[in-house]
BAVEXDO-237091 format. One line per 10 residues: for each residue x, y, z of N, C-alpha, C. Coordinates in nm, 2 decimals, padded with zeros to 4 digits. Example, Ala and Ser with C-alpha at 12.3 -4.5 7.8 and 13.67 -1.06 7.14 Angstrom:
01.32 -00.57 00.78 01.23 -00.45 00.78 01.32 -00.33 00.78  01.28 -00.22 00.71 01.37 -00.11 00.71 01.29 00.00 00.79 .
***
This chain:
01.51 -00.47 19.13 01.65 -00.50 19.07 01.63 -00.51 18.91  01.52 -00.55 18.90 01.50 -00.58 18.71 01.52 -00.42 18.65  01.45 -00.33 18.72 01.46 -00.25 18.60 01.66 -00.14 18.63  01.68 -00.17 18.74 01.82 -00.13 18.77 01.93 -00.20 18.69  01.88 -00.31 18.61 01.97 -00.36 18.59 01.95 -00.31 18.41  01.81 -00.31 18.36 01.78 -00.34 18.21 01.83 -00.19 18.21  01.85 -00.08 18.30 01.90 00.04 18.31 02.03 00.05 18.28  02.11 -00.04 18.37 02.23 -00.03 18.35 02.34 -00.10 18.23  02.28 -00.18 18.22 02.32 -00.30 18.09 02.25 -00.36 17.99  02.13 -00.25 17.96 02.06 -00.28 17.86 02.10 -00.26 17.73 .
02.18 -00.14 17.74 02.29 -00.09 17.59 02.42 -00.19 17.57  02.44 -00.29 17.70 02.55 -00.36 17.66 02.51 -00.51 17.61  02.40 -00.56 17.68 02.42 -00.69 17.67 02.29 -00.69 17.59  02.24 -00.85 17.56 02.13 -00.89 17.46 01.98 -00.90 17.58  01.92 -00.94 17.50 01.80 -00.97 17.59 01.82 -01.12 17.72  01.88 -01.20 17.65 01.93 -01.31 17.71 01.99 -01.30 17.84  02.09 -01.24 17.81 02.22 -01.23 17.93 02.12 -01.15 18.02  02.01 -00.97 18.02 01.96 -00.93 18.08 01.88 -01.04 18.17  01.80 -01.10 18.10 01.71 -01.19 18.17 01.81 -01.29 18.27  01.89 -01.34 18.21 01.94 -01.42 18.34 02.06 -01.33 18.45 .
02.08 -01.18 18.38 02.13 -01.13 18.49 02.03 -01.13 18.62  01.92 -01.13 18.57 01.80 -01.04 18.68 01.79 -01.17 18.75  01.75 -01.29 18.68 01.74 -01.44 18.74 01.89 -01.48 18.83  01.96 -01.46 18.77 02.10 -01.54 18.84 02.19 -01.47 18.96  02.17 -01.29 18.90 02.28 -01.23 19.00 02.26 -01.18 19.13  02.32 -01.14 19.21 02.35 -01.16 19.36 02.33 -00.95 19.36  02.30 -00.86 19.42 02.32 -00.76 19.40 02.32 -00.74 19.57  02.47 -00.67 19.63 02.51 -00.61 19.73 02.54 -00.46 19.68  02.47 -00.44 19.86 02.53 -00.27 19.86 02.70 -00.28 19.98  02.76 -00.15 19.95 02.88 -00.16 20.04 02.89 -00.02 20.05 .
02.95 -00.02 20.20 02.96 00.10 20.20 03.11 00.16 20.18  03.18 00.29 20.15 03.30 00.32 20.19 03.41 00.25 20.26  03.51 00.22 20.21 03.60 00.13 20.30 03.56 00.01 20.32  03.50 -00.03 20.28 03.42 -00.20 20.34 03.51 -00.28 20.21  03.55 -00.42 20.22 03.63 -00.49 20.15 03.53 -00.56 20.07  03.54 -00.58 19.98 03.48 -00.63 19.87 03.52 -00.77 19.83  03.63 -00.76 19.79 03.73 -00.90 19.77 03.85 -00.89 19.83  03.88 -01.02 19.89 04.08 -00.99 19.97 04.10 -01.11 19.92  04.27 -01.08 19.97 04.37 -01.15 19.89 04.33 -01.37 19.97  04.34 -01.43 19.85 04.35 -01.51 19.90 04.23 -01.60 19.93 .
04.09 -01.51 19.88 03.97 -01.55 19.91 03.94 -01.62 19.78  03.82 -01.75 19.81 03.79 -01.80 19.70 03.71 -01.74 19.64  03.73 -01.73 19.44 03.61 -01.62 19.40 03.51 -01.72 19.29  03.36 -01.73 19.37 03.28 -01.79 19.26 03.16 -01.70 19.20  03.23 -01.56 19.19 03.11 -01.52 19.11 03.23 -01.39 19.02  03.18 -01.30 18.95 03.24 -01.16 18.90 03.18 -01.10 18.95  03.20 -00.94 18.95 03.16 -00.81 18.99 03.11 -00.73 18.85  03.00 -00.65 18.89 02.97 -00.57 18.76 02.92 -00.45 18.86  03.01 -00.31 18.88 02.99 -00.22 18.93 02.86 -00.15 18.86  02.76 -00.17 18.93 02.63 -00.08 18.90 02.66 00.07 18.98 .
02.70 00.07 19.09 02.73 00.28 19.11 02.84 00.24 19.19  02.94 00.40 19.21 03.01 00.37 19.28 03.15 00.36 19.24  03.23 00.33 19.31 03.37 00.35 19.26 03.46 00.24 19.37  03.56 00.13 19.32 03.63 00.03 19.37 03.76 00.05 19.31  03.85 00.05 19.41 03.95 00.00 19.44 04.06 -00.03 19.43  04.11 -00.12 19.31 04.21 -00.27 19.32 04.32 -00.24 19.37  04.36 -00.33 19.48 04.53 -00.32 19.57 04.61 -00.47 19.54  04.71 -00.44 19.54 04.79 -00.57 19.55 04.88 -00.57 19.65  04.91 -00.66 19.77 05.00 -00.67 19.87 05.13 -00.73 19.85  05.21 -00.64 19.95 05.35 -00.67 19.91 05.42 -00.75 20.01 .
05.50 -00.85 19.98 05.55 -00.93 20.14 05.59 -00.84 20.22  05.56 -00.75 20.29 05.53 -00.66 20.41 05.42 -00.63 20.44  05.30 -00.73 20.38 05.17 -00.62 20.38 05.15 -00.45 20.31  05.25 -00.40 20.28 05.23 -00.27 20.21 05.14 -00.28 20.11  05.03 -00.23 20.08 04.93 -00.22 19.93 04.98 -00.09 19.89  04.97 -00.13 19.70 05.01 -00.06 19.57 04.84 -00.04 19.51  04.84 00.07 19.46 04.70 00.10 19.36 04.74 00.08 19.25  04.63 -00.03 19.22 04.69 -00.07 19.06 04.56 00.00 18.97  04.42 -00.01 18.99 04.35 00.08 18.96 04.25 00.11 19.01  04.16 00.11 18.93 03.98 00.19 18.97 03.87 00.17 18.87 .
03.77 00.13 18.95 03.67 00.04 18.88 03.55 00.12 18.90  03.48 00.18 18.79 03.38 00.24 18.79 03.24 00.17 18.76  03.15 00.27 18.73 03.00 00.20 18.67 02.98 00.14 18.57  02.98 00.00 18.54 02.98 -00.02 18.39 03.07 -00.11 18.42  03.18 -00.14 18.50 03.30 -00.22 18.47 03.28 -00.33 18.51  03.42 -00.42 18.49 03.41 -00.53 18.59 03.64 -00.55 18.66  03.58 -00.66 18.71 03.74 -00.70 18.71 03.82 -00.77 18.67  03.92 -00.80 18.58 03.97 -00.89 18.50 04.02 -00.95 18.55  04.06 -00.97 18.69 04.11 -01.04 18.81 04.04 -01.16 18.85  03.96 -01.08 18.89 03.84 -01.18 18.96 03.82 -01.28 18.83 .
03.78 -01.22 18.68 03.77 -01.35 18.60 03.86 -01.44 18.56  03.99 -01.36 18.57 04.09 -01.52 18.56 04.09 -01.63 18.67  04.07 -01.57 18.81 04.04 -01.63 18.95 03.90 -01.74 18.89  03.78 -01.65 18.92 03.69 -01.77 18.86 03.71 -01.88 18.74  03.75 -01.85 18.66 03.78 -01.96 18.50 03.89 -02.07 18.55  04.01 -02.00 18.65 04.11 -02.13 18.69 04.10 -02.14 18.85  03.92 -02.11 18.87 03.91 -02.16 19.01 04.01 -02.15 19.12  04.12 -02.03 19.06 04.19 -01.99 19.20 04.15 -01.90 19.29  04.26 -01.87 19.40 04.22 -01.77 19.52 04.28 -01.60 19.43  04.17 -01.52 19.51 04.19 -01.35 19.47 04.35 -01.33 19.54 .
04.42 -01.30 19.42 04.57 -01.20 19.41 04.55 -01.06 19.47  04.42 -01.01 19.47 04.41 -00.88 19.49 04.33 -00.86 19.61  04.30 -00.70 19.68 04.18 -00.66 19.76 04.10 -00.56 19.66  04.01 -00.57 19.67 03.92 -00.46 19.66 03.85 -00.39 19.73  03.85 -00.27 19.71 03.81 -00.18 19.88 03.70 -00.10 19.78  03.56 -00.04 19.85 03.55 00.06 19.79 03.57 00.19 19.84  03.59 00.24 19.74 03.64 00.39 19.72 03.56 00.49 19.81  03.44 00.49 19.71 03.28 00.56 19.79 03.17 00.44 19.76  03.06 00.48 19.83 02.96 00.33 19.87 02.93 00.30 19.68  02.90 00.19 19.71 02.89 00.10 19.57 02.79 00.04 19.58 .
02.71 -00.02 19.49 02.62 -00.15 19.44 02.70 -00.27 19.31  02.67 -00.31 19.36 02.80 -00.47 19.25 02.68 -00.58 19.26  02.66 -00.60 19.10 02.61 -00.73 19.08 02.69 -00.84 19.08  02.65 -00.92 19.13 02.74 -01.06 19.13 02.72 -01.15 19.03  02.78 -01.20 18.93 02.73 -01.30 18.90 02.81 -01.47 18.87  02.71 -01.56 18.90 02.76 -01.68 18.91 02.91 -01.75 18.81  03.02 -01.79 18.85 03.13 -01.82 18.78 03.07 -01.89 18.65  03.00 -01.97 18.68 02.92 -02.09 18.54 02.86 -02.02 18.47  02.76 -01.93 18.53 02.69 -01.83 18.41 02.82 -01.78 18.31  02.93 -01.69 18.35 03.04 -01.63 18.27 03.07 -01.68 18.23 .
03.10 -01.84 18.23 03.16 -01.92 18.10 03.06 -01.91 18.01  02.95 -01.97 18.05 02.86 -02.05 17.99 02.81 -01.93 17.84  02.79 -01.79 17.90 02.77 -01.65 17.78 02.87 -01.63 17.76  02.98 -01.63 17.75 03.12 -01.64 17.72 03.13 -01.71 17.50  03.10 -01.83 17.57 03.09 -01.95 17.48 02.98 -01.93 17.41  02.86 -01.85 17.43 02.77 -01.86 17.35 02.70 -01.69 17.29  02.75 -01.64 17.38 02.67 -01.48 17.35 02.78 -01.37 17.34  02.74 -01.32 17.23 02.85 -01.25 17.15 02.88 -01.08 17.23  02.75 -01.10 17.29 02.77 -00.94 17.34 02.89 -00.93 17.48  02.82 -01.04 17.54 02.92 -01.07 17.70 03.04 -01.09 17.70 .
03.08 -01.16 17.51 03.21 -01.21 17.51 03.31 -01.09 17.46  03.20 -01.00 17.41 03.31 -00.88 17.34 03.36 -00.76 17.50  03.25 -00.80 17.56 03.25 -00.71 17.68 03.35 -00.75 17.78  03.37 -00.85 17.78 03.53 -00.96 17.88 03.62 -00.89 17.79  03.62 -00.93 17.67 03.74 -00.91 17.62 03.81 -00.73 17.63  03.67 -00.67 17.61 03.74 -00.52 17.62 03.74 -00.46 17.78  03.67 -00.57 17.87 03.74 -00.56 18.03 03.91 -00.61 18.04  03.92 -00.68 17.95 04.09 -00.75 18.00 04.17 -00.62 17.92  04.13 -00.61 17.78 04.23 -00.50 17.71 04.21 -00.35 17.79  04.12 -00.32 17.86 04.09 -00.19 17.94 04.26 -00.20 18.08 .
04.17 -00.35 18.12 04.24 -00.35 18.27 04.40 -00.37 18.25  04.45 -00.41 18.16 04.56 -00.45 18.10 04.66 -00.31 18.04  04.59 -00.26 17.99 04.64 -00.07 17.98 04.69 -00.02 18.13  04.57 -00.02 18.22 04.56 00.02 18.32 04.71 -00.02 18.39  04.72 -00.14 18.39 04.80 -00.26 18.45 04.95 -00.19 18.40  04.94 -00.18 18.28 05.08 -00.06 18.23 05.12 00.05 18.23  04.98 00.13 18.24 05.04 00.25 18.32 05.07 00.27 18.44  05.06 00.18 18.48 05.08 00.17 18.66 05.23 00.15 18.69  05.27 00.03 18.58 05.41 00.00 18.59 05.47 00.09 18.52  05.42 00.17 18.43 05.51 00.30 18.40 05.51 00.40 18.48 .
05.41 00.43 18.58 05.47 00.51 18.69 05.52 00.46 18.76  05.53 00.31 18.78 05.64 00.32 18.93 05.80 00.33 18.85  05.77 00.30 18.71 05.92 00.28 18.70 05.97 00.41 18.64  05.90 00.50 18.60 05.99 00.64 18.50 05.94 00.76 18.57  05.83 00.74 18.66 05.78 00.89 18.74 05.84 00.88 18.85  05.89 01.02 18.91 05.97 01.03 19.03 05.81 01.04 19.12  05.83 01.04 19.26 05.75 01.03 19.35 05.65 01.15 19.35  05.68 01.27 19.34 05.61 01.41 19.33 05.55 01.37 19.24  05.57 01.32 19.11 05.52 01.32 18.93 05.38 01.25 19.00  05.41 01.09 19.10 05.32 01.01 19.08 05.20 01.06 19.17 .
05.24 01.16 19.26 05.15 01.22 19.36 05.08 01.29 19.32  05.10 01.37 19.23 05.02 01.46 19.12 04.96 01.37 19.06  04.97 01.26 18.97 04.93 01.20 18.91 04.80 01.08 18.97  04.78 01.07 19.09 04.69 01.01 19.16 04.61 01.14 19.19  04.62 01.21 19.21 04.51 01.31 19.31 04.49 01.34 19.21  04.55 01.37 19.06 04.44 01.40 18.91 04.35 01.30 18.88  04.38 01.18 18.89 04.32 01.11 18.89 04.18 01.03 18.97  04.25 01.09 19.10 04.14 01.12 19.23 04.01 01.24 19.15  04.06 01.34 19.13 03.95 01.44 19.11 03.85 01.39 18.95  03.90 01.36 18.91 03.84 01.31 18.80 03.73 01.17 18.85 .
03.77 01.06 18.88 03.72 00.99 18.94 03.59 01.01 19.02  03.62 01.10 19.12 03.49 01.18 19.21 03.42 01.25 19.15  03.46 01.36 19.04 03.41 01.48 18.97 03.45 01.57 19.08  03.49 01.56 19.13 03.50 01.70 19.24 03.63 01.73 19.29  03.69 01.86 19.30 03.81 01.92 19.34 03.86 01.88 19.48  03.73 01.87 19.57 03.75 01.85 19.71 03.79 01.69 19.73  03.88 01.65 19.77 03.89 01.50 19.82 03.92 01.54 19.96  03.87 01.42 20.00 03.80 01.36 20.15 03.93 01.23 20.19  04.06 01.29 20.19 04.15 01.17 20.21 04.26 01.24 20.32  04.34 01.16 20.38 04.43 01.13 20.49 04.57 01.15 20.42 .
04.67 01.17 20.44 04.77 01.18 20.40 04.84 01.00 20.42  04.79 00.94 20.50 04.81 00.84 20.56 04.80 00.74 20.44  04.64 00.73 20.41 04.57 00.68 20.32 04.61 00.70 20.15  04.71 00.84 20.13 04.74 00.83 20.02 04.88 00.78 20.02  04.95 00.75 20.14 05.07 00.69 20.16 05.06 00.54 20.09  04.95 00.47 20.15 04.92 00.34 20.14 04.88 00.30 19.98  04.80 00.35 19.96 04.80 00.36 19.83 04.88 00.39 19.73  05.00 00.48 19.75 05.10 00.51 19.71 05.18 00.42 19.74  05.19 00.31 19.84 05.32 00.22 19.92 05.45 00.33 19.88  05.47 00.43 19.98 05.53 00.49 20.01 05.47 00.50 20.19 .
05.58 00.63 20.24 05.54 00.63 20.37 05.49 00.78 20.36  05.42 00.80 20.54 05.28 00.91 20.53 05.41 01.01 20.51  05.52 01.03 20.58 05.60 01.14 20.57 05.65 01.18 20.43  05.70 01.15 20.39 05.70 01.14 20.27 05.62 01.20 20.18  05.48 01.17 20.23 05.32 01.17 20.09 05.35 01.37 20.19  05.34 01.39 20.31 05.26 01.49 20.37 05.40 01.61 20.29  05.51 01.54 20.29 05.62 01.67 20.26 05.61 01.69 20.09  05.57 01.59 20.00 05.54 01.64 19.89 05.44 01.75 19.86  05.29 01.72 19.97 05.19 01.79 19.99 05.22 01.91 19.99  05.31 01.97 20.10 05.34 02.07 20.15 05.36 02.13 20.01 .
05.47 02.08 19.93 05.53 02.13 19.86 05.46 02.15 19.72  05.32 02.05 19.72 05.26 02.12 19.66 05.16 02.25 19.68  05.14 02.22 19.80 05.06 02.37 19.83 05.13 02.48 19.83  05.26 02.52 19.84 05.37 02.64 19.86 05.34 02.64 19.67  05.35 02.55 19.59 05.30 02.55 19.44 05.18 02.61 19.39  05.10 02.61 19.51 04.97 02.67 19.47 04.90 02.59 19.40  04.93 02.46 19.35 04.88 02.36 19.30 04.75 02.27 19.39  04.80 02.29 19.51 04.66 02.26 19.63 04.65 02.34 19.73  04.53 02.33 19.82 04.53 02.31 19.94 04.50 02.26 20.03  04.57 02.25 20.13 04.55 02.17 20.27 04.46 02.18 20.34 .
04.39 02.08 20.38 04.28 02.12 20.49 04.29 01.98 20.62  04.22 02.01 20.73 04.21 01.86 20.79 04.13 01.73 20.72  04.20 01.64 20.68 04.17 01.53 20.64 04.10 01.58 20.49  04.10 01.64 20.41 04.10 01.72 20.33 04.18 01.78 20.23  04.17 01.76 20.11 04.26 01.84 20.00 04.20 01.91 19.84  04.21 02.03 19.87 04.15 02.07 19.77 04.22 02.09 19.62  04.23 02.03 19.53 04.28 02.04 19.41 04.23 02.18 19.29  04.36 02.28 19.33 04.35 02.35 19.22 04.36 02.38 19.09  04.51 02.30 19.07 04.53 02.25 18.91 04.54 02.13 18.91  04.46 02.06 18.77 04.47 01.91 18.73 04.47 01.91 18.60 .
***
């Protein structure tokens, strides 16, 4: 784990924080679809995506989940650290995307380099100003993009995310993510393949323009 880590966060943090990452943090593997964090759970540590791709959903009093965004290598969640700092329960789920490795680290450590180390504390802060962008383009699509606009607008963002044109998803699955319904996601589909803009395959979609 030591050298996985001075690998991954050695250009970010000081020697300090490295050393007690390696001493302090928790490192799980997960596979695809496996929950990470749900709503409601107590959170005593952060996440620092070492590979992989997560998630974040928020539930609607029907149970419907919304994609608020997506958490790459390098990141963290600005969620989970307001949850740990006022010791509340997680607002959110986290699912992963494709299999992941997540360091954990202890809530006390993140105060504690917070308060004292300048590298960890510039790195929260441009996690909250990142997640916080994110958090508004989200509400600018649900509120000014028609449903087609936002359909396109996730599966561009889907191919980018994976690097690859081919996505491995359900029409079902981009319903949910969408909180829309599957009929709905599958007749835009259509209509973007008659566009030439994709194609359909079983459980499969191949992205031609993005």
């Amino acid at each position: 784990m030591k050298n996985l880590i001075e690998q991954k966060f050695g250009y970010l943090f000081n020697d300090i924080i490295i050393k007690e990452l390696i001493e302090f943090g928790t490192l799980k593997k997960y596979n695809q679809h496996d929950i990470i964090m749900d709503i409601d759970q107590e959170l005593h540590a952060v996440p620092l995506i070492i590979s992989g791709t997560v998630k974040i959903l928020r539930e609607d009093e029907s149970e419907k989940e919304l994609l608020l965004y997506f958490l790459e290598e390098g990141d963290t969640c600005a969620m989970s650290l307001t949850c740990c700092l006022k010791k509340a329960k997680s607002k959110i789920r986290a699912v992963a995307e494709k299999d992941a490795e997540i360091l954990f680290v202890p809530a006390h450590k993140m105060q504690e380099w917070f308060n004292t180390q300048a590298s960890w504390r510039n790195f929260i802060l441009e996690s909250y100003q990142v997640r916080f962008n994110e958090m508004l383009e989200t509400i600018d699509t649900l509120a000014f993009l028609k449903m087609d606009e936002r359909l396109e607008k996730y599966l561009s963002d889907k191919v980018k995310i994976k690097g690859d044109t081919i996505l491995t998803i359900t029409h079902q699955e981009i319903s949910e993510d969408l909180n829309t319904s599957r009929v709905v996601v599958s007749r835009l589909l259509k209509k973007l393949e008659n566009e030439s803009v994709i194609k359909l395959y079983r459980n499969k979609i191949e992205v031609l323009k993005f």
